[in-house]
C-alpha positions as CSV (number, residue, x, y, z in Angstrom):
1,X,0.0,0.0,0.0
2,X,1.3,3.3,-0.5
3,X,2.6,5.5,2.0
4,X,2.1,8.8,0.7
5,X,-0.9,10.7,1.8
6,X,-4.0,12.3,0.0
7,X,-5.8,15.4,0.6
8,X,-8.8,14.3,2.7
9,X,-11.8,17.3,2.8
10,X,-14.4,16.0,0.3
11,X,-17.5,18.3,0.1
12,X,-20.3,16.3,-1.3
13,X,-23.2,17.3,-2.8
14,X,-26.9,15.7,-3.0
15,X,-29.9,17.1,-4.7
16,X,-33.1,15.8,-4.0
17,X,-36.6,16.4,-6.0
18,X,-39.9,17.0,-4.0
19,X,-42.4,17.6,-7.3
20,X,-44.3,20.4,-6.6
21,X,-46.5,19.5,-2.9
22,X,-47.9,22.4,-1.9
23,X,-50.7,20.9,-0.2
24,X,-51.1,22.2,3.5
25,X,-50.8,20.3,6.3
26,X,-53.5,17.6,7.1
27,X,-52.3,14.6,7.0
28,X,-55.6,12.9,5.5
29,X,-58.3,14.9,4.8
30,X,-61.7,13.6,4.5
31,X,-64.2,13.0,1.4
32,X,-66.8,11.8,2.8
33,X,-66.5,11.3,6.9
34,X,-67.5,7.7,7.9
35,X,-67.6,6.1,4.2
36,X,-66.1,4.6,1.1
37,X,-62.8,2.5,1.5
38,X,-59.8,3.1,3.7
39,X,-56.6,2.4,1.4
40,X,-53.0,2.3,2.6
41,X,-49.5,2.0,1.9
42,X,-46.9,-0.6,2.4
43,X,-44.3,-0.2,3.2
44,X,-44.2,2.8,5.4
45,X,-42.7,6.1,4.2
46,X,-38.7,6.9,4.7
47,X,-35.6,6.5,2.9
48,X,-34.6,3.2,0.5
49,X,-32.3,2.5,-1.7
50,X,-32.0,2.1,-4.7
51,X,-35.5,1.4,-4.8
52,X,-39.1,1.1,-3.2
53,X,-41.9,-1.6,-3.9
54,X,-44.5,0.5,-2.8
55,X,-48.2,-1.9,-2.5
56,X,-51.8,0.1,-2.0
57,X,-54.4,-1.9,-0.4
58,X,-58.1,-1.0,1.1
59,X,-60.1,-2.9,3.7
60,X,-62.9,-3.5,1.1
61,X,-63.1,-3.8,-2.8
62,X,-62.5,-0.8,-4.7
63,X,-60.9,1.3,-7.3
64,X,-57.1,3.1,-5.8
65,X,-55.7,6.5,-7.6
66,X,-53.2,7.8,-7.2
67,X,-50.8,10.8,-8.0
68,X,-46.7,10.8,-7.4
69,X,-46.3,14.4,-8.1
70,X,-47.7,16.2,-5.4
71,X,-51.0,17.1,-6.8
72,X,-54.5,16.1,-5.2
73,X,-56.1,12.8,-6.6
74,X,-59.0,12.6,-8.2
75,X,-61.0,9.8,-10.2
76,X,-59.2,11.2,-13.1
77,X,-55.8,10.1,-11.7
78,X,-53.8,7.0,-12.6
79,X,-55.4,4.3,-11.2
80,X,-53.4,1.6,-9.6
81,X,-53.5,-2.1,-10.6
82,X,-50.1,-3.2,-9.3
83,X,-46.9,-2.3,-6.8
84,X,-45.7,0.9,-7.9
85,X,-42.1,0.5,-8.4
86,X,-40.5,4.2,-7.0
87,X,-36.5,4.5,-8.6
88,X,-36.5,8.4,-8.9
89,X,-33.8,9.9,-6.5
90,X,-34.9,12.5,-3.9
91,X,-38.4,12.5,-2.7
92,X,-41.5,11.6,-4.1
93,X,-45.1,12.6,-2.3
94,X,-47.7,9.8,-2.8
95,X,-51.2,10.9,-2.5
96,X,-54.0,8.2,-3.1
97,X,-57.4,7.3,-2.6
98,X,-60.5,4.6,-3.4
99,X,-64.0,4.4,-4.6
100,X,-66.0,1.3,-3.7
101,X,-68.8,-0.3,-6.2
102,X,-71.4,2.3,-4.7
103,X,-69.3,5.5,-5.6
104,X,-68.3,6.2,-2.3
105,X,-65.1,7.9,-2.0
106,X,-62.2,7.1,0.7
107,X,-60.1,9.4,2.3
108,X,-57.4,10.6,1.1
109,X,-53.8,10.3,2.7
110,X,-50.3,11.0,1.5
111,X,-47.0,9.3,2.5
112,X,-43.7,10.4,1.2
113,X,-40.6,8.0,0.1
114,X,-36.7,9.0,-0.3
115,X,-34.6,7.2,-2.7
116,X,-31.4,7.5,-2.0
117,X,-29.1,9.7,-4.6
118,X,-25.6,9.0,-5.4
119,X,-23.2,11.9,-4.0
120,X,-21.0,13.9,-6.6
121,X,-17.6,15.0,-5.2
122,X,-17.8,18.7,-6.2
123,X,-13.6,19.8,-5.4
124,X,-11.3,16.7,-6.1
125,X,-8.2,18.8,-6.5
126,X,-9.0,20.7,-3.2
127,X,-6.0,21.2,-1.1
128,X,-8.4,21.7,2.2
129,X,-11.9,22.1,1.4
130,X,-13.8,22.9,4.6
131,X,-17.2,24.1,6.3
132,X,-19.2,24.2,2.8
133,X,-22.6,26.2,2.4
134,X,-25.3,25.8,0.0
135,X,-27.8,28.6,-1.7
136,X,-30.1,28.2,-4.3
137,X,-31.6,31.5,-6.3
138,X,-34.7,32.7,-8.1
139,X,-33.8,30.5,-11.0
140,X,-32.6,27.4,-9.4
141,X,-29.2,27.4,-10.0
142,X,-27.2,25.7,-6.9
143,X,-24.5,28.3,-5.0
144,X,-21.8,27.1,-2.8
145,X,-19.1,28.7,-0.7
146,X,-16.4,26.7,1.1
147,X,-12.5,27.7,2.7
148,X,-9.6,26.4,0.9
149,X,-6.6,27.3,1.2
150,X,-5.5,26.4,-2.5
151,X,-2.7,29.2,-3.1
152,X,-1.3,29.3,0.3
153,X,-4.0,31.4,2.6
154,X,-7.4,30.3,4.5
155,X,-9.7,31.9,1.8
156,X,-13.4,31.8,0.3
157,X,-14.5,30.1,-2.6
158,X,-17.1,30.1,-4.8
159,X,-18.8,27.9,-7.7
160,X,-22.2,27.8,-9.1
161,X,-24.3,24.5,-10.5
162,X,-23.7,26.3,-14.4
163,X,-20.0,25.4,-14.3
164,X,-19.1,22.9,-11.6
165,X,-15.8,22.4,-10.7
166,X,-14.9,25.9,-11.9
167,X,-14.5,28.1,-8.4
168,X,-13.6,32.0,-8.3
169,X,-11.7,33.2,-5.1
170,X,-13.8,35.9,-4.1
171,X,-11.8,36.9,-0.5
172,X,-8.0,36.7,-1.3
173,X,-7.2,39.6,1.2
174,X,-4.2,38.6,2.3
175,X,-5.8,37.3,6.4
176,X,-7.5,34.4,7.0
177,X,-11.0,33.9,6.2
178,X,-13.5,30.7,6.5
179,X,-16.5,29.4,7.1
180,X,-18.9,31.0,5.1
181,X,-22.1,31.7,5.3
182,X,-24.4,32.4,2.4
183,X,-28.3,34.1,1.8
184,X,-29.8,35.4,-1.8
185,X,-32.6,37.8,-2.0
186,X,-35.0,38.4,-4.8
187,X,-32.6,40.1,-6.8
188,X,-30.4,37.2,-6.7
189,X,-28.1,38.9,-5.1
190,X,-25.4,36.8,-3.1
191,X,-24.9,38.2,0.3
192,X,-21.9,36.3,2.5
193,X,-21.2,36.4,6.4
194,X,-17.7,34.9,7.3
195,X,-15.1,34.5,10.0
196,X,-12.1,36.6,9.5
197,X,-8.9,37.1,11.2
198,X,-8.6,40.6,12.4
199,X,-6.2,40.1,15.3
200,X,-9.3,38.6,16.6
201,X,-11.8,36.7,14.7
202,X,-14.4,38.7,13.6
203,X,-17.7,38.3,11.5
204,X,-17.6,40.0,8.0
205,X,-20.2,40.9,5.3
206,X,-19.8,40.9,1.5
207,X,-22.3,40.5,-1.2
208,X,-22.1,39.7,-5.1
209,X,-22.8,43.3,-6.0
210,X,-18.9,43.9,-5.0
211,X,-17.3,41.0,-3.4
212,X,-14.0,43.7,-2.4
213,X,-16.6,45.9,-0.3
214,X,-16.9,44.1,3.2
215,X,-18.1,45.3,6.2
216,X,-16.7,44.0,9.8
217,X,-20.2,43.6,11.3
218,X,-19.2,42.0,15.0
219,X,-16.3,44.0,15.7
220,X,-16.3,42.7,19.5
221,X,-12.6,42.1,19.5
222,X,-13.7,39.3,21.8
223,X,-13.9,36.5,19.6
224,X,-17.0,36.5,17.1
225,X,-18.1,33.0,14.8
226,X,-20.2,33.9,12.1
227,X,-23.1,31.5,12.3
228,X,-25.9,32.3,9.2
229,X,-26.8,35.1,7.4
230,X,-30.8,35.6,5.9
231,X,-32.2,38.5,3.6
232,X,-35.8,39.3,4.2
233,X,-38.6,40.2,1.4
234,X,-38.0,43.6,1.9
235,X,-34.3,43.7,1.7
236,X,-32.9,43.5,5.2
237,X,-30.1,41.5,5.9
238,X,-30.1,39.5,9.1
239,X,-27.0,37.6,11.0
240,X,-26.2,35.4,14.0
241,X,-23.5,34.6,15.1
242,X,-21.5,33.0,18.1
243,X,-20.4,35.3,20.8
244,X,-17.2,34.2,23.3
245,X,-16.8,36.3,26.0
246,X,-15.0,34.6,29.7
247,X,-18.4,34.0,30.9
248,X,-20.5,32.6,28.5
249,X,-20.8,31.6,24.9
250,X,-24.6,32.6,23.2
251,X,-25.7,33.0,20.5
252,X,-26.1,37.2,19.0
253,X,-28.6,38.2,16.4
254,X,-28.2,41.5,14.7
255,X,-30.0,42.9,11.3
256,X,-28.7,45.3,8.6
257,X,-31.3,48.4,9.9
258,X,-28.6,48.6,12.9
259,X,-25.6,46.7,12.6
260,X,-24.7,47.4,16.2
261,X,-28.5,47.2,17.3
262,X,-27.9,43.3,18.9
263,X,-29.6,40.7,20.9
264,X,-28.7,37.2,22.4
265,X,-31.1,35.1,21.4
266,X,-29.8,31.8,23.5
267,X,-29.1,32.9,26.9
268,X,-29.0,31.4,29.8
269,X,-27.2,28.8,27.9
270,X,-24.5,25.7,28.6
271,X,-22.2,25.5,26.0
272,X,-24.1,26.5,22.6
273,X,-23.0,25.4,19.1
274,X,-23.9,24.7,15.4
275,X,-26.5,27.8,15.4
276,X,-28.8,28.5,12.0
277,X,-31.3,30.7,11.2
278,X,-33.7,32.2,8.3
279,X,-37.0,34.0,7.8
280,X,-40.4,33.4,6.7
281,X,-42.8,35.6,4.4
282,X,-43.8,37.5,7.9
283,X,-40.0,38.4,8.6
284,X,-40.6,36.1,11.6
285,X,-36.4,35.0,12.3
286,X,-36.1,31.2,13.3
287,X,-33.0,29.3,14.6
288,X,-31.8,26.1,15.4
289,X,-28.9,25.7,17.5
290,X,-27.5,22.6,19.7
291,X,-26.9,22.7,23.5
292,X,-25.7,20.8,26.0
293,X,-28.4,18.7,28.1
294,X,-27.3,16.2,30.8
295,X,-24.1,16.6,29.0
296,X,-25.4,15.7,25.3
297,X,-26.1,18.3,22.6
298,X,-29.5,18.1,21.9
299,X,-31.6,20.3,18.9
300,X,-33.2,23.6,19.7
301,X,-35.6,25.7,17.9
302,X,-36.8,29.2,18.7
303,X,-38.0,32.4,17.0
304,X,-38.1,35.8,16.7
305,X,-41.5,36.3,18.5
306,X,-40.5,35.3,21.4
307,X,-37.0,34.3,21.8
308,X,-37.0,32.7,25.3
309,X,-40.6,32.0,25.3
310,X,-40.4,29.7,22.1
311,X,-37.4,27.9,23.1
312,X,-37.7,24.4,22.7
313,X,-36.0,20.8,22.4
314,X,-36.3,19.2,19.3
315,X,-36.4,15.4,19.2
316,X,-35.5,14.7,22.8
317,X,-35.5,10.9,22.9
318,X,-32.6,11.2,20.4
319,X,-28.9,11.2,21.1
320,X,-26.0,13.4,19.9
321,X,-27.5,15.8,18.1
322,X,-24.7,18.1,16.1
323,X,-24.5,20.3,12.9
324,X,-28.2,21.2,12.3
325,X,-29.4,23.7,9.5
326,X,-32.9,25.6,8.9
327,X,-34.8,26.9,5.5
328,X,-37.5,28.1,4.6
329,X,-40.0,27.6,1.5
330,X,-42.7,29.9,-0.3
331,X,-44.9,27.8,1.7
332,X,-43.7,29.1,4.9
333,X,-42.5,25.5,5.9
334,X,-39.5,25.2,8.2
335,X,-36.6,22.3,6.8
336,X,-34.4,21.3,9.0
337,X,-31.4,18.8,8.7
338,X,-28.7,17.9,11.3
339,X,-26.1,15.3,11.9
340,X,-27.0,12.3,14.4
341,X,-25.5,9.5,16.0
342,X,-26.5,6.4,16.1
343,X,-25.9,3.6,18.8
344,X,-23.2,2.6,16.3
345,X,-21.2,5.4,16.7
346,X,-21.7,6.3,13.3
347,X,-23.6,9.3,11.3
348,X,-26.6,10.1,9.8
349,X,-27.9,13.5,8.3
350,X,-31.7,13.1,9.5
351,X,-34.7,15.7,8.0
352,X,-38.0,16.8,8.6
353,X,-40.4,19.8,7.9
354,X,-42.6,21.5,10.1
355,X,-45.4,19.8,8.5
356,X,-43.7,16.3,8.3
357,X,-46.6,13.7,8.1
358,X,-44.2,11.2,9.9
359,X,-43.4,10.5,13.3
360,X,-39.9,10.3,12.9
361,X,-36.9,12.3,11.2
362,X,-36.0,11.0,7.8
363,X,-32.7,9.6,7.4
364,X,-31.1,11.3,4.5
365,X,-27.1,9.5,4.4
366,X,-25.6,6.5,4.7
367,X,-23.4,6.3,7.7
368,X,-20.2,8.0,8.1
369,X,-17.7,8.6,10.4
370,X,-17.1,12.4,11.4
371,X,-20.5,13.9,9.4
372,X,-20.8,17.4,9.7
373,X,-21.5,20.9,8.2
374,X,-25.0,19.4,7.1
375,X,-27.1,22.0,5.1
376,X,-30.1,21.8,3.5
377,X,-32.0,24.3,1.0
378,X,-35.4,24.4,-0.5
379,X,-35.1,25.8,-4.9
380,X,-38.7,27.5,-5.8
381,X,-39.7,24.6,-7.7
382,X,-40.3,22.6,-4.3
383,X,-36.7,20.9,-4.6
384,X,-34.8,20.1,-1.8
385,X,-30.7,19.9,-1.6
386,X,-28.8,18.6,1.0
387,X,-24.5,18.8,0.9
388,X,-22.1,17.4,4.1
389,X,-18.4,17.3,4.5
390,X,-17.6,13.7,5.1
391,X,-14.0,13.6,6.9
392,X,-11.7,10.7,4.9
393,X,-8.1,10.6,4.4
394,X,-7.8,8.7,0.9
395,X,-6.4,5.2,2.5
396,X,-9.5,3.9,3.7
397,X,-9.9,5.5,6.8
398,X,-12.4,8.3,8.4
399,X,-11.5,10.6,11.4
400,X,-14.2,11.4,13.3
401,X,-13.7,13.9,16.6
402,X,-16.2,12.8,19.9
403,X,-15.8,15.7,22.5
404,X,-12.6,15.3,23.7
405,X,-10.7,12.4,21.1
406,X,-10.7,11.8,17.8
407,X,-11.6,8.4,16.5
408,X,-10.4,6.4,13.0
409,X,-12.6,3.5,11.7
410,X,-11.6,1.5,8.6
411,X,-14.0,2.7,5.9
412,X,-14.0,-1.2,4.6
413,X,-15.0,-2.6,7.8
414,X,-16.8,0.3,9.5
415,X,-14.5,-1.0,12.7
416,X,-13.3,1.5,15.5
417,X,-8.9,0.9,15.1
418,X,-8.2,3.7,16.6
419,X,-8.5,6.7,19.3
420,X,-6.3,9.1,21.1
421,X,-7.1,12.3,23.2
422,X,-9.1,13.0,26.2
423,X,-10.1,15.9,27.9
424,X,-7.4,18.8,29.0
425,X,-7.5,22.7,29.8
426,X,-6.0,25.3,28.5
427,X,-3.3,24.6,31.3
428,X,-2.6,21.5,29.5
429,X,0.3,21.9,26.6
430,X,1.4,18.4,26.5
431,X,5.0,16.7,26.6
432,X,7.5,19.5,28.0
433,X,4.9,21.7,29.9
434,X,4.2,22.5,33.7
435,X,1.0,19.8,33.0
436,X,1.9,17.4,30.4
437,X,-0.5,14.8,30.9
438,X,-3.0,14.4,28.8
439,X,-0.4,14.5,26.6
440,X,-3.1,15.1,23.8
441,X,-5.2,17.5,25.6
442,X,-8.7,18.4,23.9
443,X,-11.6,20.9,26.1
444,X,-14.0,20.6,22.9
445,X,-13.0,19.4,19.6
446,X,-15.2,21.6,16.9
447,X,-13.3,20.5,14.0
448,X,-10.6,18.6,12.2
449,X,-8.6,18.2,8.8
450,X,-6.4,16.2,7.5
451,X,-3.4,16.7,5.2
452,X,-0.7,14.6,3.4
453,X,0.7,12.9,7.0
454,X,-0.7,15.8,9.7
455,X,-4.1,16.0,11.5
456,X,-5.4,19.0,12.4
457,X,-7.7,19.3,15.2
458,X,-9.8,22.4,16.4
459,X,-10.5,22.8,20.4
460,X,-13.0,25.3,20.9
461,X,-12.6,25.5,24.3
462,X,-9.1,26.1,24.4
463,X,-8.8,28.0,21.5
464,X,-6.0,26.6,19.8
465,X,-5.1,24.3,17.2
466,X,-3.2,20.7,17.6
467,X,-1.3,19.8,14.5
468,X,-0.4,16.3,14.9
469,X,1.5,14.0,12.9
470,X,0.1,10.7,12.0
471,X,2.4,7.6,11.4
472,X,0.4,4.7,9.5
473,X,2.0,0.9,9.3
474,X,1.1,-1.1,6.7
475,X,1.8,-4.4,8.1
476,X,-0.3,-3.4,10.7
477,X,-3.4,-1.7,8.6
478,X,-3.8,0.8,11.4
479,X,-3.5,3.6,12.3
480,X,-1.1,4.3,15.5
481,X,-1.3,7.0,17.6
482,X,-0.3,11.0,16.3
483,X,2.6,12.5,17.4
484,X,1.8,16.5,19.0
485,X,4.2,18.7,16.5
C-alpha cells in the first residue's frame, strides 16, 4: 500500500426532488367522513435504496388512484393495478385514494418515500476544502461557498451549478477567512457572512454586488463566529453569530437596519454550538442551535416572537444531536437537517419539515464517520438539496472527533482501530509543559482536517489548534497514535 498521503476534505453534494406539494398540512383529509374504503400504503414512508416496492391496499373492494407528483387525486388520476415501483432519486409525495362499487369515496392520505441519490464529489483537486454552504436563487441554479486554502492562505470560494468544478476566489485579502455563510434575496443577489482574522476573529459581510466591499459587522474584539446570514422580502439582511466572551458563549442576532442594534437570542445557555437561522414571508427570524443537556447536545428551535418563550428541544428521545441547519419555503415550511448519531457510533444526516406527516426524522445519508456541516435548501420549484463534508483521508480511513478524542474507523469494515485524546484545559500543553498529561489535551474538539501525513484538530474550548502527525503501518493496517508537532 502506499505511504504517501492524500488530501482528505471532500465536500459532497446531493440534490433531491420534491415535485411540486404544496398541499397544507393535514395529513388525510376527508371526502366523505364515515364512508367509502380506507386504502393504505406498504411499506411505510422513509428513505430506501435504490429502490421502493410500494403496494396500495383498502379494507374493502374498490378502485385506488393515485398521484406521485404532489398534486390532489382525483378519479381522473392514474389508477393503480399493481406495486408501484419508486427509482427516482430524492423524494416523491404519494397521494392516493379509493372508490368502492357504490361511488363512495375514501379518504385521502399522503405518504412520502426518499430514494437514495448518489453523492457527486464537487472539489477533487482541493487542497483543504472545509465548512461548505449551499444557496439556491430565483432561478434554481445551486451556489456554494467553502474555505480552501489552495494558493497558500485560509480563503473563500465560490462555484455555481452552471460550471461545476470551476471556483472564483472571491476573498484573497491577504488574512485568513473561512466558514462562510451564504443568503440570496429576490434580486439574486449573493450576500456572504464569514469568520475573518482581524487580530481577533471577527464576523464579516460581503455581497455579489462587490465581493471587495466588506463590512466587519461583530467588531467585539472578543472573539465572534459567524453563524448564518438571511435577507428578508423587503431587503434586510439579518445575521447570527456566536459570541465568546470569559463568561459565556450565546448565541447574537443582529440585522442590517442597525448593525450594532444586537440581541442574544440563546441565553442562559450551557455550552451553545452549530446555530442557524432564516426568515419566513412574515420576517418572523427562526433558529436552530445545539446545546448541551445532561451533557449531550441536543436540537433547539426558537423564533423571533419570542426568543426565550419559544425555546424548545427538538427530538429529545434522540442522542448526539450536532451540525443542524434551517430553511424556509414559499410555503412558509421550516426544513431542518442535522447530523445524528446512532448507537453505532456512526452518522446520519436526518430531516424533517414543520409539516412532516411522519413520526420520525428521515434519514437522508448512509453512515459515516465524522458527518458534519450538514445544510439543506429548499429551490422554488419545491426541490430540496442537501450537501455534508464527510471527513476521509484517501487510505480507507475516516476521522471522526467525539468531545474530547478523535476516533479512525476503517472505511472497509466500518471497525473502530483507533482513538487518542481525552479531555485537558487550556493549562494542559502536553509533553515539556508545567501539565503534560493528557499528553493530547482536547476541552472541545469543533473540527478537524487532514493533510498529506498531519491532523489537524480544532479545540474550541481552548482556542488553539493541535497539529499532529500521523504515522500509519502497513503491516499493521492501522492507524497508530499521532505525534503533537
Amino acid at each position: 500500500m502506499a505511504k504517501s498521503w492524500l488530501p482528505v476534505f471532500a465536500v459532497i453534494a446531493l440534490s433531491i426532488a420534491l415535485a411540486g406539494c404544496k398541499e397544507n398540512n393535514t395529513y388525510i383529509m376527508s371526502k366523505a367522513e364515515g364512508q367509502g374504503p380506507a386504502v393504505s400504503a406498504s411499506p411505510r414512508g422513509g428513505r430506501y435504496s435504490p429502490d421502493v416496492q410500494v403496494t396500495l391496499t383498502a379494507d374493502e373492494p374498490c378502485t385506488i388512484y393515485y398521484t406521485t407528483n404532489g398534486t390532489r387525486p382525483t378519479d381522473s388520476s392514474t389508477r393503480y393495478t399493481t406495486s408501484l415501483n419508486i427509482t427516482q432519486p430524492g423524494f416523491t409525495p404519494l397521494w392516493f385514494f379509493g372508490i368502492d362499487r357504490q361511488r363512495n369515496a375514501g379518504d385521502e392520505a399522503f405518504v412520502t418515500y426518499y430514494v437514495v441519490a448518489s453523492p457527486e464529489n464537487l472539489t477533487p483537486s482541493s487542497t483543504d476544502a472545509q465548512g461548505p454552504f449551499i444557496v439556491t436563487d430565483g432561478s434554481d441554479n445551486i451556489h456554494i461557498f467553502w474555505g480552501d486554502d489552495i494558493d497558500g492562505d485560509d480563503d473563500i470560494y465560490y462555484m455555481n451549478s452552471s460550471a461545476w468544478g470551476t471556483s472564483q476566489n472571491i476573498t484573497n485579502t491577504g488574512y485568513d477567512c473561512n466558514y462562510p455563510r451564504a443568503a440570496v434575496d429576490s434580486s439574486d443577489v449573493l450576500h456572504v457572512f464569514f469568520i475573518a482574522d482581524l487580530g481577533n476573529q471577527e464576523g464579516v459581510y460581503m455581497n455579489s454586488t462587490s465581493w471587495a466591499t466588506t463590512v466587519n459587522v461583530t467588531n467585539t474584539g472578543t472573539g465572534s463566529y459567524p453563524a448564518d446570514i438571511a435577507v428578508d422580502s423587503s431587503g434586510t439582511v439579518h445575521v447570527l453569530w456566536k459570541e465568546i466572551e470569559p463568561s459565556s458563549t450565546d448565541y447574537w442576532y443582529a440585522n442590517s437596519t442597525n448593525w450594532s442594534s444586537s440581541v442574544n437570542v440563546t441565553g442562559p445557555s450551557t455550552n451553545v454550538n452549530y446555530g442557524k437561522m432564516c426568515v419566513d414571508s412574515t420576517n418572523t427570524v427562526h433558529v436552530v442551535y445545539c446545546d448541551e443537556v445532561d451533557g449531550q447536545y441536543k436540537l433547539f428551535y426558537t423564533n423571533s416572537l419570542d426568543w426565550a418563550g419559544n425555546r424548545t428541544i427538538l427530538y429529545p428521545e434522540l442522542g448526539e444531536s450536532e451540525w443542524c441547519d434551517i430553511t424556509v419555503d414559499s410555503q412558509d415550511r421550516l426544513h431542518i437537517s442535522w447530523s445524528q448519531k446512532g448507537s453505532d457510533g456512526l452518522d446520519r444526516v436526518l430531516y424533517f419539515d414543520s409539516d412532516s406527516f411522519e413520526p420520525d426524522p428521515i434519514v437522508v445519508s448512509d453512515p459515516f464517520a465524522g458527518t458534519s456541516y450538514t445544510c439543506v435548501t429548499v429551490g422554488p420549484d419545491g426541490s430540496i438539496h442537501f450537501i455534508w463534508e464527510a471527513n476521509f483521508d484517501g487510505k480507507g480511513y475516516l476521522y471522526a472527533a467525539t468531545r474530547y478524542s478523535v476516533q479512525v474507523i476503517e472505511c472497509e469494515t466500518g471497525k473502530l482501530v483507533g482513538e487518542f485524546g481525552s479531555y485537558g484545559n487550556m493549562d494542559c500543553a502536553g509533553r515539556g509543559s508545567a501539565c503534560p498529561h493528557p499528553e493530547l489535551p482536547f476541552g472541545l474538539i469543533s473540527a478537524l482536517s487532514v493533510w498529506k501525513d498531519r491532523l489537524f484538530v480544532v479545540d474550541q474550548l481552548n482556542r488553539r489548534i493541535a497539529r499532529l502527525r500521523i504515522i500509519y503501518d502497513p503491516s499493521k493496517r492501522a492507524v497508530s497514535a499521532p505525534r503533537k508537532e
